[in-house]
C-alpha positions as CSV (number, residue, x, y, z in Angstrom):
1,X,-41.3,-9.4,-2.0
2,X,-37.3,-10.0,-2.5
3,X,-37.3,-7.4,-5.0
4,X,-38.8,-5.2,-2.7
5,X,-36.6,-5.8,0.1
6,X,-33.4,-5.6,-2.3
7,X,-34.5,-2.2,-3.4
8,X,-35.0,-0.7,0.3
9,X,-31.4,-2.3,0.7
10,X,-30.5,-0.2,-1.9
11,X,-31.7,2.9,-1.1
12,X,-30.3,2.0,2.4
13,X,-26.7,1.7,1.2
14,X,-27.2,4.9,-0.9
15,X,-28.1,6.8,2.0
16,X,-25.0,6.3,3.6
17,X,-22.9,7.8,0.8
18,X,-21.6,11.4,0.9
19,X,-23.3,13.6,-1.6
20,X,-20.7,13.5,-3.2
21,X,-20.5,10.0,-4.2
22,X,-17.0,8.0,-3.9
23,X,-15.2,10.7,-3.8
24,X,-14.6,11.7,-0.7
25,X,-14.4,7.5,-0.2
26,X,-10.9,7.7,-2.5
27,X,-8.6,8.0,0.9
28,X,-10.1,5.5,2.7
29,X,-9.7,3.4,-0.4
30,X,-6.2,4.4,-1.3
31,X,-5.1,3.1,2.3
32,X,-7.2,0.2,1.9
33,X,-5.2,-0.8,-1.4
34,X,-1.5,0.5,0.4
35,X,-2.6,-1.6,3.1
36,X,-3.6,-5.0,1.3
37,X,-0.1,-4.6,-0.7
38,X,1.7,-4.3,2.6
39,X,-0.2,-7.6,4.1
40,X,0.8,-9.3,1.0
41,X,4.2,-8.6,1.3
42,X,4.4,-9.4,4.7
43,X,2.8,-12.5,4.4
44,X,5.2,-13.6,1.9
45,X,8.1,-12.7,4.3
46,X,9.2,-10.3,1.7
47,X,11.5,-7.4,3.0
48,X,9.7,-4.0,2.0
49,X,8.8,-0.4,3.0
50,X,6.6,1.5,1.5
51,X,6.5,4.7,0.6
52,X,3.4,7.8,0.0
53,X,3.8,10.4,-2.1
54,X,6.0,12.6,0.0
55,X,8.5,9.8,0.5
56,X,7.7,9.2,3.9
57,X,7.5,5.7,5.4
58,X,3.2,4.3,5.2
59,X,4.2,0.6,6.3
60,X,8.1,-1.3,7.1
61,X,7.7,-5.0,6.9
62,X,8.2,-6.5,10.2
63,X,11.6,-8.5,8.1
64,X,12.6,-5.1,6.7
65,X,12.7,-3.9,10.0
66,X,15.1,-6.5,11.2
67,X,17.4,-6.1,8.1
68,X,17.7,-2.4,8.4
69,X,20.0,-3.1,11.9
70,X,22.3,0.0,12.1
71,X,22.6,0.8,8.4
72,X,18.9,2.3,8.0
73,X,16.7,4.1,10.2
74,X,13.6,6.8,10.4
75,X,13.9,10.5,9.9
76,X,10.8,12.5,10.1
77,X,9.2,9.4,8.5
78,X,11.9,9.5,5.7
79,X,13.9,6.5,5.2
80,X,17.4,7.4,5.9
81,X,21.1,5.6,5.2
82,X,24.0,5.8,8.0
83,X,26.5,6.3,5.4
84,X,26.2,10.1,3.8
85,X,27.0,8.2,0.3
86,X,24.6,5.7,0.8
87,X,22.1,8.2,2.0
88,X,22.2,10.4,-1.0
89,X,21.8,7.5,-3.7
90,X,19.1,6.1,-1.4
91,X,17.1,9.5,-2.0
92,X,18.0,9.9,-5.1
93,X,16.8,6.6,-5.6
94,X,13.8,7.4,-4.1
95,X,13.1,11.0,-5.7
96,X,13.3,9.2,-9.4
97,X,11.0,6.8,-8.0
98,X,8.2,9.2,-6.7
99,X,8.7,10.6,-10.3
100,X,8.1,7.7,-11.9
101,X,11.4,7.0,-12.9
102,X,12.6,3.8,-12.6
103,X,16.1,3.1,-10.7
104,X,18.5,1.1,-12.7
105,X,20.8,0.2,-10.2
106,X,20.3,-1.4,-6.8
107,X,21.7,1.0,-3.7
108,X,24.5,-0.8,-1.4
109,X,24.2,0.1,1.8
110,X,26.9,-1.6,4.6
111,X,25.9,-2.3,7.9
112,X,28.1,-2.8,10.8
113,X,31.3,-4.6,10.3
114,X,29.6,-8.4,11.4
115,X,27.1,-8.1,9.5
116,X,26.5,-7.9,5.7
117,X,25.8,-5.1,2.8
118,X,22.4,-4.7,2.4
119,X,20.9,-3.7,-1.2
120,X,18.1,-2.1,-2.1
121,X,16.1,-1.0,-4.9
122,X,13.6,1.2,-4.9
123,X,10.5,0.6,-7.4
124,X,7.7,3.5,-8.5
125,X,4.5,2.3,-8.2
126,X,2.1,4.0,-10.4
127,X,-1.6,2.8,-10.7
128,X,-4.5,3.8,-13.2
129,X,-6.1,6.3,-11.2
130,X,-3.5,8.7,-9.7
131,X,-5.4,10.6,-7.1
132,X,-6.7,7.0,-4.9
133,X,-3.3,6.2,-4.9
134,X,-1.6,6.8,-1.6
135,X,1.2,4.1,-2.2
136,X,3.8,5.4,-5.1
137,X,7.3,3.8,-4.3
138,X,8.1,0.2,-2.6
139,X,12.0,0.1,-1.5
140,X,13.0,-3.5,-1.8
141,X,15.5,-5.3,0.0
142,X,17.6,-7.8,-1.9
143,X,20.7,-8.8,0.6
144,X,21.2,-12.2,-1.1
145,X,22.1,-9.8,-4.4
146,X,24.6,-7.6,-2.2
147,X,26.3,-10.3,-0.8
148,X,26.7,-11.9,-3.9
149,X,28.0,-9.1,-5.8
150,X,30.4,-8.3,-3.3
151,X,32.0,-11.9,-3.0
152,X,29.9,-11.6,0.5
153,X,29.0,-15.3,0.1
């Protein structure tokens, strides 16, 4: 009788498949991994955005958000610098990144005089199966670094 009842179970769950199996299920499983890192990161208080394939911004960490102050802000979903220095290593940062290039060097970004540098570093994320991956670069913030390497603190 269980075995009976397991296989109607199966059939059941089959059934609700598209005919073309999991593919059509990789973007809803691409966001569903992008969206578990992002809750991890959160949860751990860690200061991150997250980037898709295009660059553009899929999740800011709600800490990230309160670190970016003046210095960084949204563009067309595009995480932008203040500073036109800063801005152009920050996307150059981030076009090496989406390549799969690793940045070497963190990205100083000042914020308003009261406040200190921030710095970033921007990290490729690459994952076994290209195409279900909608996350592909994770800009970090390290500000303890900055201030540190700029006799800050």
């Amino acid at each position: 009788m269980e075995i009976a009842a397991h296989h109607e179970n199966r059939i059941g769950i089959a059934a609700k498949f598209p005919p073309d199996g999991v593919e059509s299920l990789r973007p809803m499983l691409a966001g569903a991994r992008a969206r578990g890192m992002a809750d991890a990161f959160d949860l751990l208080g860690l200061p991150a955005i997250f980037l898709d394939d295009d660059g553009r911004a899929l999740h800011i960490s709600e800490r990230a958000s309160g670190l970016m102050r003046n210095a960084l802000f949204i563009a067309e979903g595009r995480l932008k610098a203040v500073s036109g220095a800063a801005d152009a290593a920050l996307q150059e940062a981030v076009d090496a990144a989406l390549a799969g290039r690793a940045a070497v060097e963190p990205i100083v970004v000042a914020g308003p005089a009261s406040k200190p540098a921030l710095s970033l570093r921007v990290l490729s994320v690459t994952g076994q199966d290209e195409s279900a991956q909608l996350l592909r670069a994770i800009v970090l913030f390290d500000y303890a670094g900055a201030h540190a390497r700029h006799g800050l603190i």
